[in-house]
HTML snippet that shows the backbone in 3Dmol.js (N, CA, C, O; Angstrom):
<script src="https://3Dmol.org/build/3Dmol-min.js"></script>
<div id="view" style="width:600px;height:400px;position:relative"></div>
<script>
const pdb = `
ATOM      1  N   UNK A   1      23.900  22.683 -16.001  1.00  0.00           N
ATOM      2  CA  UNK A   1      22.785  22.181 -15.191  1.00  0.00           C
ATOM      3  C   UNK A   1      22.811  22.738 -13.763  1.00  0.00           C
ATOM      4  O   UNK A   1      21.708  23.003 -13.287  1.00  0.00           O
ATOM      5  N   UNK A   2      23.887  22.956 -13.009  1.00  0.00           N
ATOM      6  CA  UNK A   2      23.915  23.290 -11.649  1.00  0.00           C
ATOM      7  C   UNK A   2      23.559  24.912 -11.717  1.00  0.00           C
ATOM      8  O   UNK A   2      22.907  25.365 -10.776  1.00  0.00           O
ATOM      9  N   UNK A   3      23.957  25.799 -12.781  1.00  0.00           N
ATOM     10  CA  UNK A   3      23.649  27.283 -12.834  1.00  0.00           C
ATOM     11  C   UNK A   3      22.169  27.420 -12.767  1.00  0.00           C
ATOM     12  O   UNK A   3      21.655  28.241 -12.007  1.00  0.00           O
ATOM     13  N   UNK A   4      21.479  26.655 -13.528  1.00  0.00           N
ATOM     14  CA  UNK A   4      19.466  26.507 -13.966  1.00  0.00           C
ATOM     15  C   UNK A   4      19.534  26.115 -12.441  1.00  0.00           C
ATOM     16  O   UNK A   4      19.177  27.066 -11.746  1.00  0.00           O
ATOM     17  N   UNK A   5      19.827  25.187 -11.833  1.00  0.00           N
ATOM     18  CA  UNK A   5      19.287  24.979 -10.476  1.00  0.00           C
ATOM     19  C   UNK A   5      19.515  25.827  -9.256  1.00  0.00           C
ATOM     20  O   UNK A   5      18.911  25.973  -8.194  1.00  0.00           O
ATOM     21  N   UNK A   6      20.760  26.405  -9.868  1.00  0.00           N
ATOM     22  CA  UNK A   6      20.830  27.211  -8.292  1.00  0.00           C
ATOM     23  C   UNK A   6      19.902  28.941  -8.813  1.00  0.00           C
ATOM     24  O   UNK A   6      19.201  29.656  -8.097  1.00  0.00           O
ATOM     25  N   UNK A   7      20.278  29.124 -10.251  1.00  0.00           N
ATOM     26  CA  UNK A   7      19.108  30.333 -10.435  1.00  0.00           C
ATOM     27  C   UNK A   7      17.603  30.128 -10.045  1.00  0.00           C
ATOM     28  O   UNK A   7      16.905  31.046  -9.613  1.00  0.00           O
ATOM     29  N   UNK A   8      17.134  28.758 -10.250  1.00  0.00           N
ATOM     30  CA  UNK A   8      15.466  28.412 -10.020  1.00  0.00           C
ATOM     31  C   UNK A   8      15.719  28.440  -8.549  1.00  0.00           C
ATOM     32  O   UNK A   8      14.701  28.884  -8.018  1.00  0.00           O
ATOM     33  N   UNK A   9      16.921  28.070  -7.376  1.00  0.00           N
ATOM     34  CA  UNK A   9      17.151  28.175  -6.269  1.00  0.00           C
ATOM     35  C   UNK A   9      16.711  30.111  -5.618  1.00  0.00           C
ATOM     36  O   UNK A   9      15.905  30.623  -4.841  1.00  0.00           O
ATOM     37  N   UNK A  10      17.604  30.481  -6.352  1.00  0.00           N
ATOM     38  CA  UNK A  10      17.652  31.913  -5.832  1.00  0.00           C
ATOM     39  C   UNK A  10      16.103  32.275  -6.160  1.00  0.00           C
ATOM     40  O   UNK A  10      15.332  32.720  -5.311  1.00  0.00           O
ATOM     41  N   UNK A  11      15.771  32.029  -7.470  1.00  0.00           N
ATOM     42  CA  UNK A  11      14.668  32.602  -7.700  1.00  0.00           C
ATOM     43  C   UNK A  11      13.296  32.384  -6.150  1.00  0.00           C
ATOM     44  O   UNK A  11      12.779  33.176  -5.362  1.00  0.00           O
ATOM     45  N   UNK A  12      13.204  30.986  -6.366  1.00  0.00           N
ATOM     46  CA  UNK A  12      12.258  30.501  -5.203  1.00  0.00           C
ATOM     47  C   UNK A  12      12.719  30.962  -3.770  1.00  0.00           C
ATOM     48  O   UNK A  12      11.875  30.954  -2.873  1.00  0.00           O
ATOM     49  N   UNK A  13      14.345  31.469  -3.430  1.00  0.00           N
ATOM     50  CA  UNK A  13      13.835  32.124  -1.773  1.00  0.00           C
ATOM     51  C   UNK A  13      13.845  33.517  -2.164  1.00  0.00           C
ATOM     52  O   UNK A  13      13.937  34.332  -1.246  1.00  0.00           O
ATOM     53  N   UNK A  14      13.767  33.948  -3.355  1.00  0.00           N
ATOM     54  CA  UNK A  14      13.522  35.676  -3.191  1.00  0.00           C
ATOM     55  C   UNK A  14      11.676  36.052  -3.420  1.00  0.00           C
ATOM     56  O   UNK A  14      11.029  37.031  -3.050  1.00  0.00           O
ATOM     57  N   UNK A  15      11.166  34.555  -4.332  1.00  0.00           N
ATOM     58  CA  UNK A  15       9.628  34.687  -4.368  1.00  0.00           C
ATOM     59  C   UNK A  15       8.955  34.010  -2.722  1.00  0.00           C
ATOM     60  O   UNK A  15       7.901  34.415  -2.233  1.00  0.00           O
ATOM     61  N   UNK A  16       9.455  33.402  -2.363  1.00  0.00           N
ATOM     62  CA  UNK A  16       9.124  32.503  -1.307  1.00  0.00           C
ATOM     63  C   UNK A  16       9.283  33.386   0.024  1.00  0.00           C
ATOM     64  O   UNK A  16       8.214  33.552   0.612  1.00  0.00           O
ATOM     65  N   UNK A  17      10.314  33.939   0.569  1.00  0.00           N
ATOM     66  CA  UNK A  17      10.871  34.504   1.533  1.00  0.00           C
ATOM     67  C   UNK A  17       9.663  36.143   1.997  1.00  0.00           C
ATOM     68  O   UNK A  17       8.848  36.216   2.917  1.00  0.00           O
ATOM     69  N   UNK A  18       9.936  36.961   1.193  1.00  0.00           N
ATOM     70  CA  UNK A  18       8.880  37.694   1.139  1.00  0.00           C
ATOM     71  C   UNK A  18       7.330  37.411   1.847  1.00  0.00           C
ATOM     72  O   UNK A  18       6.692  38.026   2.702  1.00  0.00           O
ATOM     73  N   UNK A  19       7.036  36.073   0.988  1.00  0.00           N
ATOM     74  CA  UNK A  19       5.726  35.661   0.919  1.00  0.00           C
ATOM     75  C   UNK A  19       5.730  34.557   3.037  1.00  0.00           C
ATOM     76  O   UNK A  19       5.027  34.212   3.987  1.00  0.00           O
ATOM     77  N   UNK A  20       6.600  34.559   2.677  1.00  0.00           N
ATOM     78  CA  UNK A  20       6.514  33.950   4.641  1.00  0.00           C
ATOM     79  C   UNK A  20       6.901  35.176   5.814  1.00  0.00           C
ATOM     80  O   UNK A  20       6.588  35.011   6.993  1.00  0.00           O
ATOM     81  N   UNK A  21       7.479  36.177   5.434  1.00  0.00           N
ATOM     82  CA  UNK A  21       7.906  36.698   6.203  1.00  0.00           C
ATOM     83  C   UNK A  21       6.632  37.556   6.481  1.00  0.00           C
ATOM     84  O   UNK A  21       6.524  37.920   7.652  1.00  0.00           O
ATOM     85  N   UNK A  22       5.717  37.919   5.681  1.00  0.00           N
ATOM     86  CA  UNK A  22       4.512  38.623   5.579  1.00  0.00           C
ATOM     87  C   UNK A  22       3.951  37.849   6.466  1.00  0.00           C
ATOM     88  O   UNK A  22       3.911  38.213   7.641  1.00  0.00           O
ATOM     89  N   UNK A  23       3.373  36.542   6.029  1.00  0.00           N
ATOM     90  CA  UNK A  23       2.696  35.651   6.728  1.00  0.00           C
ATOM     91  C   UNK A  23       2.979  35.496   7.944  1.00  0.00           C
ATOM     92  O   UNK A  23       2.073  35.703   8.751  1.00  0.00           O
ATOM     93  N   UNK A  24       4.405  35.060   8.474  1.00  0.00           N
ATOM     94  CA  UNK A  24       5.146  35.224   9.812  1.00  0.00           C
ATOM     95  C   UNK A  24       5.119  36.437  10.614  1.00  0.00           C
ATOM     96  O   UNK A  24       5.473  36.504  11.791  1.00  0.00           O
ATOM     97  N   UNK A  25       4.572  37.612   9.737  1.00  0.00           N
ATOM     98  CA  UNK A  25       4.373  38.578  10.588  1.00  0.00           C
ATOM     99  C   UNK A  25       2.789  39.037  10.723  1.00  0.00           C
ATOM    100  O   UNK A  25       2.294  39.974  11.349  1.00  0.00           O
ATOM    101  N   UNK A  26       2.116  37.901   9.802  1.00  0.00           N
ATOM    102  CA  UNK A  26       0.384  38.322  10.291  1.00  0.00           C
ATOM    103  C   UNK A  26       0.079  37.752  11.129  1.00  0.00           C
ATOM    104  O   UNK A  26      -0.952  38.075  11.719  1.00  0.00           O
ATOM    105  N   UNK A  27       1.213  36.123  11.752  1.00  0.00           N
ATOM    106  CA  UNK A  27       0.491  35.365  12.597  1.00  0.00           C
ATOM    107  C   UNK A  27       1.642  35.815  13.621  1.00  0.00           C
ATOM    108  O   UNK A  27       1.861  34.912  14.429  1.00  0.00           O
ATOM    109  N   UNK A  28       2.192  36.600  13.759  1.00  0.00           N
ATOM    110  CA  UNK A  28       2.480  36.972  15.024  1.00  0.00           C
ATOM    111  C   UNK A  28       2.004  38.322  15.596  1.00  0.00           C
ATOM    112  O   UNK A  28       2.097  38.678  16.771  1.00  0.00           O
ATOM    113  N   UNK A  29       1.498  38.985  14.607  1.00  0.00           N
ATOM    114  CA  UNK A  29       0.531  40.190  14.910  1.00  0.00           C
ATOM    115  C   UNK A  29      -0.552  39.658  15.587  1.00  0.00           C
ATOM    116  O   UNK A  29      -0.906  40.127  16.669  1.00  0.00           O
ATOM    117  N   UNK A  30      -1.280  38.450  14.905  1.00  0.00           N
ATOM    118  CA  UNK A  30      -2.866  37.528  15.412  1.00  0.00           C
ATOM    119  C   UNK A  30      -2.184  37.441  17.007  1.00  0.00           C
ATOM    120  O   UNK A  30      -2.596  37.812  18.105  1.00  0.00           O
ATOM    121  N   UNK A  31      -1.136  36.868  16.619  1.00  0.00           N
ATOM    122  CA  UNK A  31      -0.270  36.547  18.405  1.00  0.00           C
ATOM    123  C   UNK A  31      -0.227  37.290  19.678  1.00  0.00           C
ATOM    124  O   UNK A  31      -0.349  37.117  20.891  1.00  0.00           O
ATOM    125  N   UNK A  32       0.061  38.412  18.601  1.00  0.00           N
ATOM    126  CA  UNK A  32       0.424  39.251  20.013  1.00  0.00           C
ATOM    127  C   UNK A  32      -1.213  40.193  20.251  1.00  0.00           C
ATOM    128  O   UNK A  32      -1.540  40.480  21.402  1.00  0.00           O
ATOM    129  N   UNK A  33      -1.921  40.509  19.323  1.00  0.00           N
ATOM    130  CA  UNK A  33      -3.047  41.258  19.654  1.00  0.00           C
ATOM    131  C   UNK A  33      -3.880  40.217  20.592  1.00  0.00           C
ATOM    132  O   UNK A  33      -4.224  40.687  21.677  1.00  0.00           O
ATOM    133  N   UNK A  34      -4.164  39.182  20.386  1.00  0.00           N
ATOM    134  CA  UNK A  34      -5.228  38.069  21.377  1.00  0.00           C
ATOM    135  C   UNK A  34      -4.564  38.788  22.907  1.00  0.00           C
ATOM    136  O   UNK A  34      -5.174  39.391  23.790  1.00  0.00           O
ATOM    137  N   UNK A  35      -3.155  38.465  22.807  1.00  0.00           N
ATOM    138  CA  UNK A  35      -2.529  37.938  24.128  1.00  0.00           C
ATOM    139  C   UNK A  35      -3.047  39.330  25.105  1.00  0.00           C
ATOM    140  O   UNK A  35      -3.401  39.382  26.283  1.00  0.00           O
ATOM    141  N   UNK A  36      -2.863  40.819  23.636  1.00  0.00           N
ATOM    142  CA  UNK A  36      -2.793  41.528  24.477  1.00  0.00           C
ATOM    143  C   UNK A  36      -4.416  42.108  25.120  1.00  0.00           C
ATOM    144  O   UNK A  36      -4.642  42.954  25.986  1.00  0.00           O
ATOM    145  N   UNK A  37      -5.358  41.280  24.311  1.00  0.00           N
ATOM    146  CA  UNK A  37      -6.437  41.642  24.540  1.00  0.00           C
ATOM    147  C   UNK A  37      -6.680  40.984  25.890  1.00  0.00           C
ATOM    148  O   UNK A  37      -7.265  41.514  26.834  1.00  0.00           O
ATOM    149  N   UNK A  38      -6.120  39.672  25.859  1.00  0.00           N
ATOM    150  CA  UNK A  38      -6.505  38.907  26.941  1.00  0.00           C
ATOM    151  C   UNK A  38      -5.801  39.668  28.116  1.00  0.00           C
ATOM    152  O   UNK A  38      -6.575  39.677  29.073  1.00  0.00           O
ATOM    153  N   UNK A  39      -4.834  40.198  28.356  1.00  0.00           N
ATOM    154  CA  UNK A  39      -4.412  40.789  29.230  1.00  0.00           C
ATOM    155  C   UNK A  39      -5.033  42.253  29.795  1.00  0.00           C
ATOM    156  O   UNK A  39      -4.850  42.623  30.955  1.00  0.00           O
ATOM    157  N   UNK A  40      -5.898  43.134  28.666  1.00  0.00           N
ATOM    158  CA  UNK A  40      -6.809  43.787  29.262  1.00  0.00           C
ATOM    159  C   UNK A  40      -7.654  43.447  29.706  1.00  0.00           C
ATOM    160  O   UNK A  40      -8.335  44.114  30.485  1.00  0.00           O
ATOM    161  N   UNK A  41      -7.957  41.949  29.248  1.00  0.00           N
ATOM    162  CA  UNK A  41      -9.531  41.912  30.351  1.00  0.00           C
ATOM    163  C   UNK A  41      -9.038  41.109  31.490  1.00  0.00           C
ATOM    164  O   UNK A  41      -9.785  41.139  32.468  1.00  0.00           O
ATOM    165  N   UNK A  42      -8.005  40.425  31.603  1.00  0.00           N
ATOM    166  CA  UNK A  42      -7.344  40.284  32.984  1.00  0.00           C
ATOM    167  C   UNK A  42      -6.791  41.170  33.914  1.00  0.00           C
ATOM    168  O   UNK A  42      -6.484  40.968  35.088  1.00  0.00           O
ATOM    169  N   UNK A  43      -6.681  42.466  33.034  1.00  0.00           N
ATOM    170  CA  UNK A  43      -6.305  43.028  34.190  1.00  0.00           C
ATOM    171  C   UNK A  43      -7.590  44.339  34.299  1.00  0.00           C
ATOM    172  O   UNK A  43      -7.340  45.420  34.833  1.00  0.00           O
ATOM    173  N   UNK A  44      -8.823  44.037  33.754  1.00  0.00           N
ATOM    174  CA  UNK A  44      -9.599  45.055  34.037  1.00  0.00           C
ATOM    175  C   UNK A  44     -10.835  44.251  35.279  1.00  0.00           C
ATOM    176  O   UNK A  44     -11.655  44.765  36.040  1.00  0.00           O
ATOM    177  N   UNK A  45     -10.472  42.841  35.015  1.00  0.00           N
ATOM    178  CA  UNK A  45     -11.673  42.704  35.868  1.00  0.00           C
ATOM    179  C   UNK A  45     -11.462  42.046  37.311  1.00  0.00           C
ATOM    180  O   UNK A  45     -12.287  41.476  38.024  1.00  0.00           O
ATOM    181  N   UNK A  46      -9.723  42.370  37.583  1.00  0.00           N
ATOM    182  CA  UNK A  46      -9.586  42.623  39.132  1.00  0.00           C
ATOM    183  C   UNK A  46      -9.488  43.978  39.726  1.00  0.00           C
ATOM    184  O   UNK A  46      -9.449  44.408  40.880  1.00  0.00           O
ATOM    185  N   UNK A  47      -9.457  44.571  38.392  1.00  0.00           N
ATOM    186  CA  UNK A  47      -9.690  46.548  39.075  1.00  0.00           C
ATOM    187  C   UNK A  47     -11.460  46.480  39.276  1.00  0.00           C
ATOM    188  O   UNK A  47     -11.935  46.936  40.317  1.00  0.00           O
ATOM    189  N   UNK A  48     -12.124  46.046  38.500  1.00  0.00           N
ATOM    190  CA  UNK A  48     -13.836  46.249  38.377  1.00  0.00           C
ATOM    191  C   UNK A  48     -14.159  45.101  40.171  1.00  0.00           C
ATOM    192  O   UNK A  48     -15.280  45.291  40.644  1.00  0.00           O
ATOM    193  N   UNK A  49     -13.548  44.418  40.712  1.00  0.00           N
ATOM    194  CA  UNK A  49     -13.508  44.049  41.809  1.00  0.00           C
ATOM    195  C   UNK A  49     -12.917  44.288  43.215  1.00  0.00           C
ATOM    196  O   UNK A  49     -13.097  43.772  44.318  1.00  0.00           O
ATOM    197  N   UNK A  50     -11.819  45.687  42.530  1.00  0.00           N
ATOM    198  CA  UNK A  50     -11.470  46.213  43.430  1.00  0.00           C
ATOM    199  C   UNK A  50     -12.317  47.127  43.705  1.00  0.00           C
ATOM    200  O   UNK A  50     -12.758  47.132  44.854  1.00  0.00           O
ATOM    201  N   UNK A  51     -12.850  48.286  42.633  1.00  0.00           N
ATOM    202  CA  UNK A  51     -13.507  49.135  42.840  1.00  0.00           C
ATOM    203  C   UNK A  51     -14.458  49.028  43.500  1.00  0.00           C
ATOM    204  O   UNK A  51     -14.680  49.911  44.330  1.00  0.00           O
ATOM    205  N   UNK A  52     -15.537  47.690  43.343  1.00  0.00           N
ATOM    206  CA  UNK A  52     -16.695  47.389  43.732  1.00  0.00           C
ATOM    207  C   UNK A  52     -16.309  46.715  45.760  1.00  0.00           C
ATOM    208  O   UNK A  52     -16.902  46.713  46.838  1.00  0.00           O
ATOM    209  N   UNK A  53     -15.608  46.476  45.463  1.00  0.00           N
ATOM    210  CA  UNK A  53     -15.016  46.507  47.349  1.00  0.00           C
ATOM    211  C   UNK A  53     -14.679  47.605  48.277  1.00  0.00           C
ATOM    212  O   UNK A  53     -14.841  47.757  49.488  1.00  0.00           O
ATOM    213  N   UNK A  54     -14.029  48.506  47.098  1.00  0.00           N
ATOM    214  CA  UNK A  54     -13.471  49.780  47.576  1.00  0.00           C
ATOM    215  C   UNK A  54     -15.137  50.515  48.395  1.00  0.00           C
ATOM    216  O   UNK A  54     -15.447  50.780  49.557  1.00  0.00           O
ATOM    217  N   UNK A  55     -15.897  50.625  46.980  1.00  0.00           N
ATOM    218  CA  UNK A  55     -17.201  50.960  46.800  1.00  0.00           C
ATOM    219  C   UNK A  55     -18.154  50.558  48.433  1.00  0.00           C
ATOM    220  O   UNK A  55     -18.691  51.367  49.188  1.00  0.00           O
ATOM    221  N   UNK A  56     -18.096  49.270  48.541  1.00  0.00           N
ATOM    222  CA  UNK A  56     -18.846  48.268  49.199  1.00  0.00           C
ATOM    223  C   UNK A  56     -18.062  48.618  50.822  1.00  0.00           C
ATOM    224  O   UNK A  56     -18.690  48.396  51.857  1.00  0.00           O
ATOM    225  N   UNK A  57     -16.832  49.104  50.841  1.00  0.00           N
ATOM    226  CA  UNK A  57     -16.253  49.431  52.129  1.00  0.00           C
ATOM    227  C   UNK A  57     -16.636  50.515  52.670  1.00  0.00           C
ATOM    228  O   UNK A  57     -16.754  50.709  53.880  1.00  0.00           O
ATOM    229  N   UNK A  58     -16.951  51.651  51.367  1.00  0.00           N
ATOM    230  CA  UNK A  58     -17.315  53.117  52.090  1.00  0.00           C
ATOM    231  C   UNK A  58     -18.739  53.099  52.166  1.00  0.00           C
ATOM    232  O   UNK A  58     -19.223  54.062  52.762  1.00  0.00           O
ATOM    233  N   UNK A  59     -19.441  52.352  51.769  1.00  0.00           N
ATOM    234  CA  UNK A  59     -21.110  52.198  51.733  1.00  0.00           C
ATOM    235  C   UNK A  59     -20.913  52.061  53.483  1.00  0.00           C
ATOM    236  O   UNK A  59     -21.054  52.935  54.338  1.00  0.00           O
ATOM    237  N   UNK A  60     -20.562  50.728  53.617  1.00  0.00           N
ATOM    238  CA  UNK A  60     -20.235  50.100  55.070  1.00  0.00           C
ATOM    239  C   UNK A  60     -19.883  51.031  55.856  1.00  0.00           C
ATOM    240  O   UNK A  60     -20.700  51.228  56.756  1.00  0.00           O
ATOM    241  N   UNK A  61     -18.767  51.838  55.869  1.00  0.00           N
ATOM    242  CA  UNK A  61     -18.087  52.847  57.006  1.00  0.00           C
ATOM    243  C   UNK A  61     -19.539  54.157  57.058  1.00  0.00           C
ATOM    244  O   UNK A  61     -19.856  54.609  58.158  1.00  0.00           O
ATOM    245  N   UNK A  62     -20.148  54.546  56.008  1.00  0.00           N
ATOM    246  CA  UNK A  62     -20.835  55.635  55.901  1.00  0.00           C
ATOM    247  C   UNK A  62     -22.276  55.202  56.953  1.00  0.00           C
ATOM    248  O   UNK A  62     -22.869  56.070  57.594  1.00  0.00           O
ATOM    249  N   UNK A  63     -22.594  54.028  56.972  1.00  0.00           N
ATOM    250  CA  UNK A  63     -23.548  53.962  57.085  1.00  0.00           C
ATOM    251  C   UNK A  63     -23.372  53.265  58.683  1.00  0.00           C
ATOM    252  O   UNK A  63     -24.369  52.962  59.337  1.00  0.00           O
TER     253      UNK A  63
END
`;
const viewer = $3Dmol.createViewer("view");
viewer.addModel(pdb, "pdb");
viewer.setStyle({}, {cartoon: {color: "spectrum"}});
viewer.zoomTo();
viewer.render();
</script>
């Protein structure tokens, strides 16, 4: 009885393990792509406010 249980054991973390580690690595892919998206548009739209100052300074000096 303990051999059937620990084989149905092995069996279930070699079917099981696979099947999370995939999963564990789609939701940390979902993880890390958001974060990194969010971090391009954090860091694009204090350059799009720099530029437009930069912009807005030489308008000013030119004129």
């Amino acid at each position: 009885m303990p051999l059937i249980s620990e084989s149905v054991h092995r069996l279930l973390t070699f079917s099981v393990f696979p099947s999370s580690f995939v999963f564990g690595a789609m939701v940390l892919g979902w993880f890390i792509d958001p974060t990194r998206h969010f971090w391009s548009c954090a860091l694009n739209v204090p350059r799009m406010y720099l530029l437009r100052g930069m912009y807005a300074t030489v308008q000013s000096i030119q004129s």
